[in-house]
C-alpha positions in Angstrom: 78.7 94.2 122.8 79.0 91.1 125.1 75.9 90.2 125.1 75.2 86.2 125.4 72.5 84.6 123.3 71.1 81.7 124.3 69.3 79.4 120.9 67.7 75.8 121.5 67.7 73.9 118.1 65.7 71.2 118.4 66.9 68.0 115.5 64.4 65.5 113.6 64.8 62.3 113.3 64.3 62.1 109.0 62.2 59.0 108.2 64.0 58.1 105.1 67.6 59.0 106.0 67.4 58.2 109.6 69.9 61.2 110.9 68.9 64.1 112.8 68.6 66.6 110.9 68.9 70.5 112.1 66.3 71.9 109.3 68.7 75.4 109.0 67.9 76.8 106.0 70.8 75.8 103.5 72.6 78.2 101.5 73.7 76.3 98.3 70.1 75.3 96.4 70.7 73.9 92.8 69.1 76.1 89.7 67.8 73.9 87.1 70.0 76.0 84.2 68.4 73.0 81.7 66.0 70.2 80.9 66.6 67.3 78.3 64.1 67.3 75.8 61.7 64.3 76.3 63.6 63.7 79.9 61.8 62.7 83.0 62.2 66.1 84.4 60.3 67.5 81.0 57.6 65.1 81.2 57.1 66.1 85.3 57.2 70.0 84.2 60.6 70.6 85.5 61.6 74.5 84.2 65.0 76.0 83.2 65.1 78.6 86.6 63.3 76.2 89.6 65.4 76.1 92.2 65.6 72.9 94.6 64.6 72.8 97.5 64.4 68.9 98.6 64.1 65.8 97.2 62.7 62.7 98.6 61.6 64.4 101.6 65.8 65.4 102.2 66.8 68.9 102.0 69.2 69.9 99.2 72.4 71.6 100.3 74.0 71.5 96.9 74.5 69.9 93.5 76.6 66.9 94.1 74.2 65.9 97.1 70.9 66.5 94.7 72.9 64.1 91.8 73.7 61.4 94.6 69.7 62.0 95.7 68.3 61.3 92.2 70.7 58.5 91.5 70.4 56.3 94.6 66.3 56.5 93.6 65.9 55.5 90.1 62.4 53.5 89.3 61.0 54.9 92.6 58.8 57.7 93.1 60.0 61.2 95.0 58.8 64.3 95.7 60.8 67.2 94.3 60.2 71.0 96.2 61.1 73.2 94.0 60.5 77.5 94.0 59.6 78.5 91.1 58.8 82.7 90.3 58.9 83.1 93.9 56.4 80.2 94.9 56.9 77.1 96.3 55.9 74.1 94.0 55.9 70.4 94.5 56.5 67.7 91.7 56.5 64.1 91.7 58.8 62.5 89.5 60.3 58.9 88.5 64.0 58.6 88.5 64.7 56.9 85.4 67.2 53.7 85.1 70.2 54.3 83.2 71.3 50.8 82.3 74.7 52.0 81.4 75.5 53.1 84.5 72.7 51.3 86.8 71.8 54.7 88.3 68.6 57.1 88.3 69.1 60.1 86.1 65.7 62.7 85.1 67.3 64.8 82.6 68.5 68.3 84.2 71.4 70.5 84.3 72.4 71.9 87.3 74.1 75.4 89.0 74.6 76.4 92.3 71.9 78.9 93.8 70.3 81.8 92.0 
């Protein structure tokens, strides 16, 4: 129709990555489609069908971004948003060493969005 639209996005600094981030909405969140039996992600209450949201405080925009995420934090403390059923939830979970590979790993199998 011709019609001009003019947006203002505004960016945020994020504390932990230190890029401006837009905060759109992504497209791509991970589906937990599994959880290791006696895993990290088990013990926090991680459930087959949780989507992702975030982790560490950084939005997840897809699967290989959540791996790199959970492996660059192993031993340290994050906050995982999650939906679960509809509602948001928020769990706090450990990364766990792997000494094989020297990265953090909690025990999930991934998808792309539901």
């Amino acid at each position: 129709n011709g019609e001009r639209l003019a947006v203002r996005l505004q960016a945020e600094v994020h504390p932990l990555i230190g890029l401006k981030l837009l905060r759109l909405g992504p497209m791509d969140h991970p589906v937990v489609a599994g959880v290791s039996k006696d895993s990290v992600a088990a013990r926090a209450g991680i459930l087959e069908g949780d989507q992702i949201l975030s982790f560490a405080g950084v939005p997840v925009v897809g699967q290989s971004q959540l791996v790199s995420l959970i492996q660059k934090r192993a031993d340290t403390p994050s906050d995982l948003e999650l939906v679960r059923d509809g509602k948001p939830v928020r769990i706090r979970i450990t990364p766990a060493l792997d000494p094989k590979d020297g990265v953090g790993r909690i025990g999930i199998i991934i998808t792309g969005s539901g």
